[in-house]
py3Dmol code that shows the C-alpha trace and the ligand (Angstrom):
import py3Dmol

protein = """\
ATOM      1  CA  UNK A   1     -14.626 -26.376  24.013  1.00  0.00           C
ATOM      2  CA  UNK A   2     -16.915 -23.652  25.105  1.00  0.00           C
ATOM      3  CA  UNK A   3     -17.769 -21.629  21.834  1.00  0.00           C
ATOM      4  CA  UNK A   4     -16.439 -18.613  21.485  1.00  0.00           C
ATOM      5  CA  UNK A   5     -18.894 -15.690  19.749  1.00  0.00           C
ATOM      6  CA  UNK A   6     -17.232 -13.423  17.176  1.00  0.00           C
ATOM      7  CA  UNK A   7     -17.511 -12.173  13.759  1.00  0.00           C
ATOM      8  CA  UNK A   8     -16.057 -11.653  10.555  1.00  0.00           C
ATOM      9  CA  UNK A   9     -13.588  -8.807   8.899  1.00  0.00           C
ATOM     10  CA  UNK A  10     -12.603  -8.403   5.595  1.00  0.00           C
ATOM     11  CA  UNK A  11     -10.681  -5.936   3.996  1.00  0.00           C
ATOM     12  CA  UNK A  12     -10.742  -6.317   0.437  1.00  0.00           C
ATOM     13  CA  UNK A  13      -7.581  -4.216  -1.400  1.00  0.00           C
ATOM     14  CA  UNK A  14      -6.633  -4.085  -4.867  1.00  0.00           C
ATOM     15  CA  UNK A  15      -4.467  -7.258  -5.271  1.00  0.00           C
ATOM     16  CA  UNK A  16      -5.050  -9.116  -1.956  1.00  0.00           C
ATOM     17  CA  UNK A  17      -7.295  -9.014   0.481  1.00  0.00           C
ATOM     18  CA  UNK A  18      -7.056  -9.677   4.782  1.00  0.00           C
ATOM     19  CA  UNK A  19      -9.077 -11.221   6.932  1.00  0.00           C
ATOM     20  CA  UNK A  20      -9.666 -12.011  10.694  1.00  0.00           C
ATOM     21  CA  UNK A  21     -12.318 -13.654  13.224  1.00  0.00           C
ATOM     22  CA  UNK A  22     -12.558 -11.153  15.824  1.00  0.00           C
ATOM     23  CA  UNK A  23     -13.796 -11.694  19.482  1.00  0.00           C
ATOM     24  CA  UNK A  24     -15.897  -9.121  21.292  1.00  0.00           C
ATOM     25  CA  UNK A  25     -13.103  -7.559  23.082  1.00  0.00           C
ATOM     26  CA  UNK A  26     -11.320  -7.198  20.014  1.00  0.00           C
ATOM     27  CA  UNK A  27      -8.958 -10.528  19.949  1.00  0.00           C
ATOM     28  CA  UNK A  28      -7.746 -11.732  17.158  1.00  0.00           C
ATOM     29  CA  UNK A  29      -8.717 -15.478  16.789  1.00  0.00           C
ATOM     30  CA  UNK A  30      -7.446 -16.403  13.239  1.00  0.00           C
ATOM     31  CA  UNK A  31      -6.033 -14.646  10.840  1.00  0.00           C
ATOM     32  CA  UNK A  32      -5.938 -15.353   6.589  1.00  0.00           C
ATOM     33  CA  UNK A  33      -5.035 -13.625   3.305  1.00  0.00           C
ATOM     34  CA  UNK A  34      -6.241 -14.638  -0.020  1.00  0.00           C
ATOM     35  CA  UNK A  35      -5.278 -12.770  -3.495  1.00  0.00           C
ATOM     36  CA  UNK A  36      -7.873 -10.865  -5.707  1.00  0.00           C
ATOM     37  CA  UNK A  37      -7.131 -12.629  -8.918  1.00  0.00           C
ATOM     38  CA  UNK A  38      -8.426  -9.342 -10.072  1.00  0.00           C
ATOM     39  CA  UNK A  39      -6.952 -10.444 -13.288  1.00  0.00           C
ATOM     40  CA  UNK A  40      -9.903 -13.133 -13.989  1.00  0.00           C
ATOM     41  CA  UNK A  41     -12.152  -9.969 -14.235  1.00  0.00           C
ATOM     42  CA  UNK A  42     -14.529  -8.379 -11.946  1.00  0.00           C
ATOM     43  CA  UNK A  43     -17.240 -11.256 -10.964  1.00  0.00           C
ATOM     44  CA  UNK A  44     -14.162 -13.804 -10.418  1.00  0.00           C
ATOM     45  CA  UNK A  45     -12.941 -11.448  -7.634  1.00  0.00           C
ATOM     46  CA  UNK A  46     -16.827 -11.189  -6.303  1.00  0.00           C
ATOM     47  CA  UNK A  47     -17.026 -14.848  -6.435  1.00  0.00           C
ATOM     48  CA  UNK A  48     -12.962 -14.694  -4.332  1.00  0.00           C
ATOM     49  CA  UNK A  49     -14.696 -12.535  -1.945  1.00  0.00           C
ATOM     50  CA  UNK A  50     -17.579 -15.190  -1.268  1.00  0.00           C
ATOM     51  CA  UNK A  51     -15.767 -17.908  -0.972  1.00  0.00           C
ATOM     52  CA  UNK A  52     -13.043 -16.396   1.164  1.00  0.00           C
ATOM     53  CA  UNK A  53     -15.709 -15.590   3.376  1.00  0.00           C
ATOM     54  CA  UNK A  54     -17.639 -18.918   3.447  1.00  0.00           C
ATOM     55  CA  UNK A  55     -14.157 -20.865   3.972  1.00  0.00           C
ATOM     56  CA  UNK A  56     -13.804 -18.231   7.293  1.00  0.00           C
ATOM     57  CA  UNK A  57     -17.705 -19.214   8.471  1.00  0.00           C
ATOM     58  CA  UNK A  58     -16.517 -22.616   8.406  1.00  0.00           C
ATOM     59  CA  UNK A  59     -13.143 -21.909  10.633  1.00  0.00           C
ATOM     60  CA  UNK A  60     -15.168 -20.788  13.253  1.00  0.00           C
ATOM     61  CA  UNK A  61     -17.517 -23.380  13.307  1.00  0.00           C
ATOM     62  CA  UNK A  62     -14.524 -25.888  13.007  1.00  0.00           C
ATOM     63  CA  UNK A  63     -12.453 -24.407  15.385  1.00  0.00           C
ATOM     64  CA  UNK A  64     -14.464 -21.737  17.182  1.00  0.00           C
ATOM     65  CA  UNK A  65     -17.202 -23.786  18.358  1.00  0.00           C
ATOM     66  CA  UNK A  66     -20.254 -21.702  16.408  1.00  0.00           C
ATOM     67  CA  UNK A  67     -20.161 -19.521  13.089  1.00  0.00           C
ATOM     68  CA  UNK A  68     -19.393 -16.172  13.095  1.00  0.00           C
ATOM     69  CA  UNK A  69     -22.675 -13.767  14.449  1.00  0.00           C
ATOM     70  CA  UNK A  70     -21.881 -11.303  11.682  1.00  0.00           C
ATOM     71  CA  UNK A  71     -19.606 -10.091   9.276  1.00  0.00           C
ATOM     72  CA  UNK A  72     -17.951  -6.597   8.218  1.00  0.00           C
ATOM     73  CA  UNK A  73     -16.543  -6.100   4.528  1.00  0.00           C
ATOM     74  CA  UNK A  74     -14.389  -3.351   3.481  1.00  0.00           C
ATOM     75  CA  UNK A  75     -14.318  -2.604   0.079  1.00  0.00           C
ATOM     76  CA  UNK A  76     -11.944   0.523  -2.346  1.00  0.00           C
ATOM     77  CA  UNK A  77     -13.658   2.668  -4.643  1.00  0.00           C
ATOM     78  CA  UNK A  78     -17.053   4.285  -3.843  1.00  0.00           C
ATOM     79  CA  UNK A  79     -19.255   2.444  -1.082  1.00  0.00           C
ATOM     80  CA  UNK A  80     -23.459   2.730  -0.369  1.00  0.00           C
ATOM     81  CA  UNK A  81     -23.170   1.349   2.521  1.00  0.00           C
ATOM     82  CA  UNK A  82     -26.710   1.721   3.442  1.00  0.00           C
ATOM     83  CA  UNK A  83     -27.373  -0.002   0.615  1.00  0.00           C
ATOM     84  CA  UNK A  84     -24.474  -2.211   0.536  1.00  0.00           C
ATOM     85  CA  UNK A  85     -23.339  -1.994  -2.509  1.00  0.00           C
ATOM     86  CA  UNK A  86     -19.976  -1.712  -3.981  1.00  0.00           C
ATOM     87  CA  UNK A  87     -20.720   1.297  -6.597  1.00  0.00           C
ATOM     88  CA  UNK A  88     -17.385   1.744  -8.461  1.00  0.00           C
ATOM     89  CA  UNK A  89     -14.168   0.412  -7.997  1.00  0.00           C
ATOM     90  CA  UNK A  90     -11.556   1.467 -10.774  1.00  0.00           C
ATOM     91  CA  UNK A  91      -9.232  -1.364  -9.815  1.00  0.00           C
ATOM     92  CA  UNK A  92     -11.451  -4.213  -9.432  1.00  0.00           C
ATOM     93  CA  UNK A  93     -13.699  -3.228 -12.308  1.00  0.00           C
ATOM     94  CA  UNK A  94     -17.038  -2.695 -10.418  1.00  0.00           C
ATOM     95  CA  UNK A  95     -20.048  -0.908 -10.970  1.00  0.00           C
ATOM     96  CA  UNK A  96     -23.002  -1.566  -8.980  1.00  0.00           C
ATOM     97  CA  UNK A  97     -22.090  -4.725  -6.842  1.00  0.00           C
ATOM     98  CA  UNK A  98     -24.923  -5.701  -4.443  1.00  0.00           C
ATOM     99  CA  UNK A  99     -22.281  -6.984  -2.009  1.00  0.00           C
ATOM    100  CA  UNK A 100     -23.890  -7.099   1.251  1.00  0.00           C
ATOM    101  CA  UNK A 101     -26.752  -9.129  -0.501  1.00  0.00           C
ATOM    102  CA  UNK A 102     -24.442 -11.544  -2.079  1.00  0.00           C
ATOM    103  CA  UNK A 103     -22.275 -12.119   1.496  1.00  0.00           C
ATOM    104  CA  UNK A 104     -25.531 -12.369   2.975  1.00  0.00           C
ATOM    105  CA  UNK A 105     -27.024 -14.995   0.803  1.00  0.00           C
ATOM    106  CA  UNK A 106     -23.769 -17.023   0.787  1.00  0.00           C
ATOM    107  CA  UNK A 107     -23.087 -16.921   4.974  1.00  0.00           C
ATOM    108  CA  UNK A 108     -26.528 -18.337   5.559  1.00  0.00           C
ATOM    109  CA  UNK A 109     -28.797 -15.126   6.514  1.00  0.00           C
ATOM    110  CA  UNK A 110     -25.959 -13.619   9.556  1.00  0.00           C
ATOM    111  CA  UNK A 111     -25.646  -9.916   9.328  1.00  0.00           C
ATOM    112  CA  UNK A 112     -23.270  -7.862   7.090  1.00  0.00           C
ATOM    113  CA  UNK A 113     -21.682  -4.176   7.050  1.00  0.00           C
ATOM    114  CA  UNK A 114     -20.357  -2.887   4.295  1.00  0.00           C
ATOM    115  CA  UNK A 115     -17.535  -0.131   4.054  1.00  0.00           C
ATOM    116  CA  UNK A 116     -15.394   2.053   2.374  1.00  0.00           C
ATOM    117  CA  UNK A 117     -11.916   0.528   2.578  1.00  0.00           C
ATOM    118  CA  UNK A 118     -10.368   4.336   3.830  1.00  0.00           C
ATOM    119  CA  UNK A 119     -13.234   5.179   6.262  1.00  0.00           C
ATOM    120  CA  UNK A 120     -13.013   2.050   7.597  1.00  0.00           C
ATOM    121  CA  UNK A 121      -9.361   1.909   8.320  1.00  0.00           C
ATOM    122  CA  UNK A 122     -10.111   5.139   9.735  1.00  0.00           C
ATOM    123  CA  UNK A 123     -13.013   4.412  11.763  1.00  0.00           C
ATOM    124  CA  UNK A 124     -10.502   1.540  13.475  1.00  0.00           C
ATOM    125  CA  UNK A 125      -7.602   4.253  13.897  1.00  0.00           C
ATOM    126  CA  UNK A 126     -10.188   6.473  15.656  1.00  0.00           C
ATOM    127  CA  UNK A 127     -11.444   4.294  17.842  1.00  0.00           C
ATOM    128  CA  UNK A 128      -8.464   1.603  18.761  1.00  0.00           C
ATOM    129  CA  UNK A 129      -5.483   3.320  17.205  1.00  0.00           C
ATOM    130  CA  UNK A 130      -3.560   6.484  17.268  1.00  0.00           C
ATOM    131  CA  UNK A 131      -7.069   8.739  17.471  1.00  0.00           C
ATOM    132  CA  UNK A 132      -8.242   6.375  20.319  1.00  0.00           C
ATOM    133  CA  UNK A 133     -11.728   7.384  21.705  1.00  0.00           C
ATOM    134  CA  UNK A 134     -10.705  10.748  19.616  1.00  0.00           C
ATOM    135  CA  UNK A 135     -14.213  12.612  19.047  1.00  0.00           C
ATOM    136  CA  UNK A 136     -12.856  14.428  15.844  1.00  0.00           C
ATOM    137  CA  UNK A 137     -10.376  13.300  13.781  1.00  0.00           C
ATOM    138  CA  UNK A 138      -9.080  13.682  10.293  1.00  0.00           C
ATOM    139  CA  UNK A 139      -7.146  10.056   9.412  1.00  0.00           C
ATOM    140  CA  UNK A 140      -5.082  11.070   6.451  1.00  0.00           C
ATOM    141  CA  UNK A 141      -3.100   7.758   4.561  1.00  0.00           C
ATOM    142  CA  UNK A 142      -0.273   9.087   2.001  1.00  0.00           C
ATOM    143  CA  UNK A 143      -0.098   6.094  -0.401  1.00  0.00           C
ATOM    144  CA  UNK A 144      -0.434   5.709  -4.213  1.00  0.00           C
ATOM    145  CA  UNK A 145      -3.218   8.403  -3.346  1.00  0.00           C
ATOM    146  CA  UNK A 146      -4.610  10.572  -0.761  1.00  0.00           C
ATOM    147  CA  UNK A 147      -7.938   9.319   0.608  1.00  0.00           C
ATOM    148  CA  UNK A 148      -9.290  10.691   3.981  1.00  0.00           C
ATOM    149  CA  UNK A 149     -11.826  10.241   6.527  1.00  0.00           C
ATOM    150  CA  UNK A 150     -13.583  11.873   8.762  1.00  0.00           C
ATOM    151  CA  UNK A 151     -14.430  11.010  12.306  1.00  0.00           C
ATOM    152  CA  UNK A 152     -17.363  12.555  13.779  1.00  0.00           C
ATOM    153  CA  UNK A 153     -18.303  11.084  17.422  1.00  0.00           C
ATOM    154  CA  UNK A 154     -17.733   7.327  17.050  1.00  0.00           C
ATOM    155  CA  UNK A 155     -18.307   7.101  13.432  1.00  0.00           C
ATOM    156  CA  UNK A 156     -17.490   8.585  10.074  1.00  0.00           C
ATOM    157  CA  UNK A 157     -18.727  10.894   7.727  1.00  0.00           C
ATOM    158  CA  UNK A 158     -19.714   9.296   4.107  1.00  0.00           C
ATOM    159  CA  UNK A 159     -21.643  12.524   3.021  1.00  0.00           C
ATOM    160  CA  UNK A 160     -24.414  12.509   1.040  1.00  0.00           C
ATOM    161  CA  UNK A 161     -22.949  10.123  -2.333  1.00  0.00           C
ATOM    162  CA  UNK A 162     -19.966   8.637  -0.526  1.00  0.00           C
ATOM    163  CA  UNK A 163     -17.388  11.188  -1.621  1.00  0.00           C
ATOM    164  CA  UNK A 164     -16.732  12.862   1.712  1.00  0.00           C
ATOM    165  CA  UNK A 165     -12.872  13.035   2.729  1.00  0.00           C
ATOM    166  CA  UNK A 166     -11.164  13.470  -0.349  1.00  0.00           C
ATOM    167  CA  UNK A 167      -8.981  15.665   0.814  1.00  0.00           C
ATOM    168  CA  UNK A 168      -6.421  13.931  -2.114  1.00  0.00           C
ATOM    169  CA  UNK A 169      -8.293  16.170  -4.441  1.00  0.00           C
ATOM    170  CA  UNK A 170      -7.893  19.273  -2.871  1.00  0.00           C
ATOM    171  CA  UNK A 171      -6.294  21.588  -5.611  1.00  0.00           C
ATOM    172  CA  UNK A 172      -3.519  23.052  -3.455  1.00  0.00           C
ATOM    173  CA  UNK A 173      -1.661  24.142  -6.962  1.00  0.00           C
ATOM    174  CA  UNK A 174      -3.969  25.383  -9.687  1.00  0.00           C
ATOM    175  CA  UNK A 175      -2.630  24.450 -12.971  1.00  0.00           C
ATOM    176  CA  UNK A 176      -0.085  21.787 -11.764  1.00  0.00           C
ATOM    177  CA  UNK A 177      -0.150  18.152 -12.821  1.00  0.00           C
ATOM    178  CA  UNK A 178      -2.913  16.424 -14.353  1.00  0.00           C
ATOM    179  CA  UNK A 179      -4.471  14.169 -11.622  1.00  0.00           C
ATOM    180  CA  UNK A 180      -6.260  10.854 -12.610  1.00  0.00           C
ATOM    181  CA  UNK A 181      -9.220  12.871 -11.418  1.00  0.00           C
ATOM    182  CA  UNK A 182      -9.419  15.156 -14.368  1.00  0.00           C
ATOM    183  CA  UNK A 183      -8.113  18.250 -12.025  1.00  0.00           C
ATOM    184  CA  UNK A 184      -4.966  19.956 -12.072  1.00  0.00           C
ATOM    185  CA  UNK A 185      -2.942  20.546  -9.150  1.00  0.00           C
ATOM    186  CA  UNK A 186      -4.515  18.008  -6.496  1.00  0.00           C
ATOM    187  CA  UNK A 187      -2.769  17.238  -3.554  1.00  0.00           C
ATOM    188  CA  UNK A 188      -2.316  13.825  -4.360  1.00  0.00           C
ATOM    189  CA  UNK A 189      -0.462  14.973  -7.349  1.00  0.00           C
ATOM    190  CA  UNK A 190       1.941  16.540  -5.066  1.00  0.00           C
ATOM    191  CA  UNK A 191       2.502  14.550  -1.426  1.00  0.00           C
ATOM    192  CA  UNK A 192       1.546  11.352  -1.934  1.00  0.00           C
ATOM    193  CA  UNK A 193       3.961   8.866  -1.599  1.00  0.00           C
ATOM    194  CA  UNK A 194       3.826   7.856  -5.575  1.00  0.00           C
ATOM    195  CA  UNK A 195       3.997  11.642  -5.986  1.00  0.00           C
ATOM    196  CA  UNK A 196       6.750  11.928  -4.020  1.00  0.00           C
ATOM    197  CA  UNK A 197       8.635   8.574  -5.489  1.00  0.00           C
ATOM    198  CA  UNK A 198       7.924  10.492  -8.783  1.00  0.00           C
ATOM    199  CA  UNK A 199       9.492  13.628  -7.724  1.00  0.00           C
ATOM    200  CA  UNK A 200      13.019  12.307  -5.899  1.00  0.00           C
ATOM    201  CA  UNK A 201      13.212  10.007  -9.231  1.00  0.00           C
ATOM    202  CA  UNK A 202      13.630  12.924 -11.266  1.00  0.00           C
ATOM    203  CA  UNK A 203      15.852  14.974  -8.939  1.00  0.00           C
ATOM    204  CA  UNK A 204      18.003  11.923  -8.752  1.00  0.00           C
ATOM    205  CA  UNK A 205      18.606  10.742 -11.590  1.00  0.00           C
ATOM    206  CA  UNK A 206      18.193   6.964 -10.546  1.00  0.00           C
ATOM    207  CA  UNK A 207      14.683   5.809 -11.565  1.00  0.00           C
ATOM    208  CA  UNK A 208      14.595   3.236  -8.926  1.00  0.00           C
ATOM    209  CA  UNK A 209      14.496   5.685  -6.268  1.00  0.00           C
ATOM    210  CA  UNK A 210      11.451   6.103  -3.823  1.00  0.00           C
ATOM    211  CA  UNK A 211       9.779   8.270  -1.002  1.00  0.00           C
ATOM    212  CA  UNK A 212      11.535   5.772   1.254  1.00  0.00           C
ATOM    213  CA  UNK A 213      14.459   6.633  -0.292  1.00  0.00           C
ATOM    214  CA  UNK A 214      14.043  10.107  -0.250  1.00  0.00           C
ATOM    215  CA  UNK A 215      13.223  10.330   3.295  1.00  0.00           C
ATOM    216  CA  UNK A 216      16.830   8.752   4.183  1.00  0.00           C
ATOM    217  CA  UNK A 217      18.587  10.874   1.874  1.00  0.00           C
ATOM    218  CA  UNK A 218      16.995  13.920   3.468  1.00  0.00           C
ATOM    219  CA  UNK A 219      18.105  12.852   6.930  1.00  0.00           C
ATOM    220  CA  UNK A 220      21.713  12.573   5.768  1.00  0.00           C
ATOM    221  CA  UNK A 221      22.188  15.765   4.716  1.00  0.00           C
ATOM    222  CA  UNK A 222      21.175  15.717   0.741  1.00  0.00           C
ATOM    223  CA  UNK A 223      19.935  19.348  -0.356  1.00  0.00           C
ATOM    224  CA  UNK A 224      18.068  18.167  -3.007  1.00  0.00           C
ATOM    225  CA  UNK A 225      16.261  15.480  -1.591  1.00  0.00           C
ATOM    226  CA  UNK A 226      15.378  18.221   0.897  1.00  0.00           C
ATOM    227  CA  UNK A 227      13.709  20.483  -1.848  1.00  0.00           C
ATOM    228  CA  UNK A 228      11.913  17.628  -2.906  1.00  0.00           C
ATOM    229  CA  UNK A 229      10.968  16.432   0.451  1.00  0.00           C
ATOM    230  CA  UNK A 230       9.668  19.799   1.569  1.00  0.00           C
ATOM    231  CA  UNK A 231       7.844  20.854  -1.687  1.00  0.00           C
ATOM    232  CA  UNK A 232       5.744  17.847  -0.727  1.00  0.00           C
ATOM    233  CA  UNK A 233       5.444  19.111   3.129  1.00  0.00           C
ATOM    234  CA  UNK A 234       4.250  22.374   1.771  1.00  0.00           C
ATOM    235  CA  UNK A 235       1.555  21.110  -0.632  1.00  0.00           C
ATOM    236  CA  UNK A 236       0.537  18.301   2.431  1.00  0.00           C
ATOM    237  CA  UNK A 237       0.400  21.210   4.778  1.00  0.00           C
ATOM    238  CA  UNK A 238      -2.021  23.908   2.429  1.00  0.00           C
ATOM    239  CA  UNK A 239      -4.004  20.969   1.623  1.00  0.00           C
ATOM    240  CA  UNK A 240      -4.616  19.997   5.828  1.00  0.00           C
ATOM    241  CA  UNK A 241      -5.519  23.762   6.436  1.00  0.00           C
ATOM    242  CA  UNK A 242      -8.101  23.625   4.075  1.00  0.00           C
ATOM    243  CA  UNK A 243      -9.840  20.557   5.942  1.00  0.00           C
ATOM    244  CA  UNK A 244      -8.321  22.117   9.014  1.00  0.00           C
ATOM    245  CA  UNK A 245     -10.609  25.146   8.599  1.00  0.00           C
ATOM    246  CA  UNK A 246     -13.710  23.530   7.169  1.00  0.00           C
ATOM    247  CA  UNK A 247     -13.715  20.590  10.200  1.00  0.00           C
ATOM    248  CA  UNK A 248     -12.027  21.705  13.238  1.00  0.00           C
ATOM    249  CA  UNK A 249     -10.322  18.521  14.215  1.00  0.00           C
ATOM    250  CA  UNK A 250      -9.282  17.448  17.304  1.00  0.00           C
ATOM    251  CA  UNK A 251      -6.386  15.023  15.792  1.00  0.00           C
ATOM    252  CA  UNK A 252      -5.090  14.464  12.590  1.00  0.00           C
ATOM    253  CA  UNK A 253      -3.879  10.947  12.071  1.00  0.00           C
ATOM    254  CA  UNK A 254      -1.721  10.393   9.341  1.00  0.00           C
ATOM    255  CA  UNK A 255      -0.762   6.981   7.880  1.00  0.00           C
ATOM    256  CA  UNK A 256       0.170   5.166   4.481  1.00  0.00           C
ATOM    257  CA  UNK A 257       3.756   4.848   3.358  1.00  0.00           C
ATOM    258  CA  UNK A 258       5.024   8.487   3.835  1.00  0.00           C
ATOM    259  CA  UNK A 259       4.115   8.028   7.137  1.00  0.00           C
ATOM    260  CA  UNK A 260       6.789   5.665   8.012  1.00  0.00           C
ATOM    261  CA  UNK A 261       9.695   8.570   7.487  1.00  0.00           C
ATOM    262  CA  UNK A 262       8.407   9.180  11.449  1.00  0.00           C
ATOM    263  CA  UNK A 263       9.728  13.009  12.343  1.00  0.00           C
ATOM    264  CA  UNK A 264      11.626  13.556   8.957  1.00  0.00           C
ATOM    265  CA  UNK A 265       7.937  13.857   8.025  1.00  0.00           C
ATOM    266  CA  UNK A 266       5.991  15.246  11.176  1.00  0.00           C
ATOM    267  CA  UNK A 267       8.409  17.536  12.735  1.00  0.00           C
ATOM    268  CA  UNK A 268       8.231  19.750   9.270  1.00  0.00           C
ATOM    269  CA  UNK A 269       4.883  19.009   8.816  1.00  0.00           C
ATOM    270  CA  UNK A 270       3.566  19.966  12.141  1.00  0.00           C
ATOM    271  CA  UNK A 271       5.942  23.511  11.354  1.00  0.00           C
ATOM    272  CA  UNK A 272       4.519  24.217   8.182  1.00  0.00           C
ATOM    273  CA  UNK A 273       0.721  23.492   9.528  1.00  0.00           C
ATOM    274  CA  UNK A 274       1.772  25.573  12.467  1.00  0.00           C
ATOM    275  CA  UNK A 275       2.795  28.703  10.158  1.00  0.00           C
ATOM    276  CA  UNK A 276      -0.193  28.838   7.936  1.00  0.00           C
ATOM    277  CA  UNK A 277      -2.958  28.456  10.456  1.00  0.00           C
ATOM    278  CA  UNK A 278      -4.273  32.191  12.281  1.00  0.00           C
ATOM    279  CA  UNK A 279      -7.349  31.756  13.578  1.00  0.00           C
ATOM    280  CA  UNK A 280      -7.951  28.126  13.545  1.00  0.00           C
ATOM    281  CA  UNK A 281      -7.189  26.051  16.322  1.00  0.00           C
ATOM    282  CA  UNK A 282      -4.359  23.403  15.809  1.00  0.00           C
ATOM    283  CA  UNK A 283      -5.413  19.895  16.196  1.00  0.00           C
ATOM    284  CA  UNK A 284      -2.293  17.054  17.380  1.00  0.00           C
ATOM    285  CA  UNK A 285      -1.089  16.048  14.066  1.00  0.00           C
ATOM    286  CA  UNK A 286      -0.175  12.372  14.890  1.00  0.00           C
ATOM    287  CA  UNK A 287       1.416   8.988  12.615  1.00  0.00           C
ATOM    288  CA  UNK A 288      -1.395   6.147  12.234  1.00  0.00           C
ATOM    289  CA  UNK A 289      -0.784   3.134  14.690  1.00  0.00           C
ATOM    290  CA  UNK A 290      -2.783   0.254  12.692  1.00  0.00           C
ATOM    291  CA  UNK A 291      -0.347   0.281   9.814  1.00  0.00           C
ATOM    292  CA  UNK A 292      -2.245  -2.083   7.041  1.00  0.00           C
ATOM    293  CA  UNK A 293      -4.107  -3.940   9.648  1.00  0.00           C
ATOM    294  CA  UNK A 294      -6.747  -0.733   9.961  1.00  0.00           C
ATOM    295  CA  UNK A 295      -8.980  -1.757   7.652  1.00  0.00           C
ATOM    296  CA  UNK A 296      -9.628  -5.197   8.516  1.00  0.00           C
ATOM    297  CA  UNK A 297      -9.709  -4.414  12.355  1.00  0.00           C
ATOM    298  CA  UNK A 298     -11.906  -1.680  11.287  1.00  0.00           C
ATOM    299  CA  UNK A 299     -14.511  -4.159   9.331  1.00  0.00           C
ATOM    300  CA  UNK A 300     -14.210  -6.349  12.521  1.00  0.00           C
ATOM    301  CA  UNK A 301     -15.884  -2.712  14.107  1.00  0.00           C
ATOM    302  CA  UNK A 302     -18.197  -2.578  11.874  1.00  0.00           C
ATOM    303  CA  UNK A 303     -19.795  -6.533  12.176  1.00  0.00           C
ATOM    304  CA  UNK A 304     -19.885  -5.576  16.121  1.00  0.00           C
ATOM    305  CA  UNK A 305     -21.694  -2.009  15.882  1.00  0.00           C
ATOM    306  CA  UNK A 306     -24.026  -4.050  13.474  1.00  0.00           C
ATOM    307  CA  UNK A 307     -24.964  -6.443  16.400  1.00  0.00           C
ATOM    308  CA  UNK A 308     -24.635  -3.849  18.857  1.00  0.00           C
ATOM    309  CA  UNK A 309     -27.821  -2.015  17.289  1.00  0.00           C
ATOM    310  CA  UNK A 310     -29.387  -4.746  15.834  1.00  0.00           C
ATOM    311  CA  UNK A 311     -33.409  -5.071  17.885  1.00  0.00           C
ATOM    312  CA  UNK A 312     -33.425  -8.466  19.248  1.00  0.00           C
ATOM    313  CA  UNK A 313     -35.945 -10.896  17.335  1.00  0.00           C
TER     314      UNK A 313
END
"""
ligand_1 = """\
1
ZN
Zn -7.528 14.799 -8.268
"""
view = py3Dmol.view(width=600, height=400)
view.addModel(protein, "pdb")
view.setStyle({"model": 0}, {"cartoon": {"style": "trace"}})
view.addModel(ligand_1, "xyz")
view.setStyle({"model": 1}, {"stick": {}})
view.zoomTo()
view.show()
C-alpha cells in the first residue's frame, strides 16, 4: 500500500471528545470517539487525551502506511495557543495545562497546534463550511452558551489573552439575569439555547420542554411560544449589532442547537438585525454547515497550516 500522508484532529468537548486522520485534501480516513472520564479528575482526562492520541498515531501507521506528520488539538475554556497551553477549563478542571508539550512528547517529536474549541470550529466553518473562503465572518454557536469567533482573512482573532469573541457576554439587558459570568443581562442569559429551554419551560408549564420544542410550537401557531421565541430573537439580534458595528462582517454564521429551528429562527432574525442596523452595512446572516463535526475538521486545519509554514529542516 502506498502510504498515505495526513495528520491528526482532535476536538476535545466536555464529556467526549472526536477525532479523525485527515488527508491533505481534506478526506476523512478514520474516524473515533473516546469519552472524557472527566469524572476521574483533571490529569485522568489529560492522560485520555494522550492516549487517545497515541492509539490514532498507531492507526495510521497500521493502516495508513506512515504516522501522522502532525497533529491539531482543540481544547474548551481559555487557549495560549502560542504557547500551547490549555489555561482554564471550568469543565475539565484545568489550569495551566502545557498540552502541546505533553502531545508532543507522547507522539514522538511530530508537530502540534493547539486551539480554542469555538475558534476552531469556526476557523473550519470559515474556510470549508457555510463562510467558505469568507474573508470576514462572525461564526456565532447558540448552545448551553454563546461563544463566538472571529474570522479575519484565513484565520481567527484570539486577541491579546484569548478572550476575543465573546459576544455571549454582551450585556444586551442591564440588570437581567445573573450570568455564570458574574454580569447581569448577557446575551447568553437570554438566546442561548439553555436560555431559551429555560424560558419555554416556564411559559409552559411542562418542565421537560426545550428550545427544540419551542421552535415547533412556534411554527404551529402557539402565541406564547412565540413571545418566548422572539424575546430571544430580539436579545440575539441587539447583541449581533453590537459585533455588527464594532467588526463589519461579511457573513455571520450561526450554529449550535438553536440553529437547527432553520427559518423559524433566521427569517426573524435576519428582520430584527435588518430593523436595528442604520448605518452599518448588513452582512448574510447564514446557519453553520459543519454541525458538531467543526471543531475536529477545524483541528485537522490547524495540523495542516502548521506544516504548511513550518521551514523545512
Ligand atoms: Zn456573562
Amino acid at each position: 500500500m502506498k502510504p498515505v500522508k495526513h495528520v491528526i484532529a482532535l476536538d476535545v468537548g466536555g464529556t467526549g471528545m472526536k477525532a479523525a486522520l485527515i488527508a491533505e485534501d481534506g478526506t476523512l480516513l478514520h474516524e473515533a470517539r473516546r469519552a472524557t472520564g472527566r469524572e476521574r479528575g483533571p490529569e485522568a482526562v489529560v492522560e485520555t487525551i494522550l492516549g487517545f492520541a497515541a492509539d490514532l498515531l498507531a492507526y495510521g501507521r497500521e493502516h495508513l502506511g506512515r504516522t501522522a506528520s502532525a497533529a491539531g488539538v482543540a481544547v474548551p475554556g481559555i487557549v495560549d495557543a502560542e504557547r500551547g497551553t490549555a489555561v482554564y477549563a471550568a469543565n475539565l478542571g484545568w489550569r495551566d495545562v502545557p498540552m502541546r508539550e505533553l502531545l508532543g512528547a507522547r507522539l514522538g517529536g511530530i508537530p502540534v497546534a493547539l486551539g480554542h474549541d469555538v475558534r476552531t470550529g469556526g476557523l473550519a466553518e470559515g474556510r470549508i463550511g457555510a463562510g467558505r473562503d469568507a474573508d470576514r465572518f462572525l461564526f456565532v454557536p447558540l448552545g448551553t452558551g454563546i461563544a463566538g469567533a472571529i474570522g479575519l482573512a484565513g484565520r481567527i482573532e484570539a486577541g491579546a489573552h484569548g478572550y476575543a469573541g465573546e459576544i455571549g457576554h454582551i450585556v444586551v439587558r442591564p440588570g437581567g439575569p445573573a450570568c455564570g459570568c458574574g454580569q447581569h443581562g448577557c446575551l447568553e442569559t437570554l438566546a442561548s439555547a439553555a436560555a431559551v429551554s429555560r424560558a419555554w419551560a416556564a411559559a409552559s408549564g411542562d418542565p421537560d420542554a426545550d428550545a427544540a420544542h419551542c421552535a415547533k410550537a412556534v411554527e404551529s401557531g402557539d402565541a406564547r411560544a412565540r413571545e418566548v421565541w422572539l424575546a430571544a430573537i430580539d436579545a440575539l439580534a441587539d447583541g449581533l449589532v453590537t459585533a455588527i458595528t464594532l467588526l463589519d462582517p461579511r457573513t455571520v454564521i450561526i450554529g449550535g442547537g438553536l440553529a437547527e429551528a432553520g427559518e423559524t429562527l433566521f427569517t426573524p432574525l435576519r428582520t430584527a438585525v435588518g430593523e436595528r442596523v442604520t448605518f452599518q452595512r448588513l452582512p448574510e446572516i447564514v446557519p453553520a454547515a459543519l454541525g458538531d463535526t467543526a471543531g475536529c475538521l477545524g483541528a485537522g486545519l490547524l495540523a495542516w497550516d502548521l506544516l504548511a509554514t513550518e521551514v523545512p529542516a
